[in-house]
N, C-alpha and C positions, 0 to 999 in steps of 0.2 A: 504494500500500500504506500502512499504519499499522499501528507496530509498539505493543503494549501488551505491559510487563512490569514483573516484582518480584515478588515473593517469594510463596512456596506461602499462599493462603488471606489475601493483602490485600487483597480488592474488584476484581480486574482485573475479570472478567468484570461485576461491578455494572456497573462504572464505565464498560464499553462498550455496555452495554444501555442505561444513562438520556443518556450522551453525544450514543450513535448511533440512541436510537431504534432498536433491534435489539429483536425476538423471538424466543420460543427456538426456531422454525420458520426462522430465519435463520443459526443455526450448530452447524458440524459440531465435534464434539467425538473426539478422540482416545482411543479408548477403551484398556482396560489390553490389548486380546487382540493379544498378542503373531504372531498371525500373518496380520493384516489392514494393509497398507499403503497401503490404498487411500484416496483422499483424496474428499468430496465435493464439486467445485470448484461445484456450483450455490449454493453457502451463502457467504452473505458475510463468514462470521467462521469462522474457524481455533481451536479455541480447544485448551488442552492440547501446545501447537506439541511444547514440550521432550521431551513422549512418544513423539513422531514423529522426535524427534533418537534418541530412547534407540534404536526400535524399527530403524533402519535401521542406527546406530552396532553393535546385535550380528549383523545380519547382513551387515556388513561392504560396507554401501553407502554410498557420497557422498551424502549428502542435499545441501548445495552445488549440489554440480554438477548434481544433478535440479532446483534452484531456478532456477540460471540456467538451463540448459536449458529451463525449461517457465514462463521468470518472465512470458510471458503470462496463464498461468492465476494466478496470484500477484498480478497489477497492482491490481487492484481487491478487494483483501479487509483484512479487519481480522487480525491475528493475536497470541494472545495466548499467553505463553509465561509460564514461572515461570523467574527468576533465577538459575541452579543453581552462578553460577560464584561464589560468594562462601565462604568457610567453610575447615576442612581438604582438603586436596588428600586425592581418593580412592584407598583402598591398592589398590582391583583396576583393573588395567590397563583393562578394562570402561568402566569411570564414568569414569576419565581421557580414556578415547577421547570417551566422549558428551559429559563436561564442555568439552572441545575442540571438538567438531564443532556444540556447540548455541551456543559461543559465536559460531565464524565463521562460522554462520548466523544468527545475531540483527547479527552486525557486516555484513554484505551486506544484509540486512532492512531494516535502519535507515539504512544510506547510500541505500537505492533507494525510503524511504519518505517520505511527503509529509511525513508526522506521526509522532514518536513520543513514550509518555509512559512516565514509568516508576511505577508508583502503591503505597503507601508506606502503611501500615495507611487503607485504602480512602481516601487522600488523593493524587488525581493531580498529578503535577509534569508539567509538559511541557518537554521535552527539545529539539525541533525542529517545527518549524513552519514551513510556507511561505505 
């Protein structure tokens, strides 16, 4: 896996198009409709991860433990998520959960990944590296 993240609208998604040689026929995007959880594992980029935290966080699913559970389909993909855990802690108990649940999935992501970077107004840092 290769985790990419940082904040809504830095360049992630550039940044793993020109790095990895990725085309937009290469990754599945997270879309807003709240009642599709379905994921397309033939794409090799994830991209919008954190939406997928929100979307299971209100119907009250472990996305984690569907990670580990299913982290063969996970091993070989890029996944790109926006940094949601910085800023005021959120007043609805909601966004607490997801702010929670998107972090200990990005903290499992990035220990089980080769590579992570975290990219900072479309300036990638790298984080880990093997």
């Amino acid at each position: 896996m290769i985790l990419v993240f940082g904040g809504a609208y830095n360049g992630k998604l550039d940044f793993v198009k020109e790095k990895f040689n990725i085309s937009n026929d290469d990754i599945f995007n997270v879309n807003d409709d709240l009642k599709d959880l379905n994921i397309d594992y033939s794409k090799k980029v994830i991209n919008k991860f954190h939406k997928l935290t929100y979307k299971f966080s209100l119907e009250n699913k472990n996305l984690l433990q569907f990670i580990i559970e299913n982290k063969e389909l996970f091993k070989d993909k890029i996944i790109i998520s926006d940094d949601i855990s910085e800023g005021i802690v959120p007043l609805k108990k909601e966004d607490r959960t997801w702010r929670e649940s998107n972090g200990k999935c990005l903290q499992y992501i990035s220990k089980n990944s080769s590579e992570v970077f975290r990219v900072f107004c479309g300036i990638p840092m790298v984080i880990k590296s093997e």
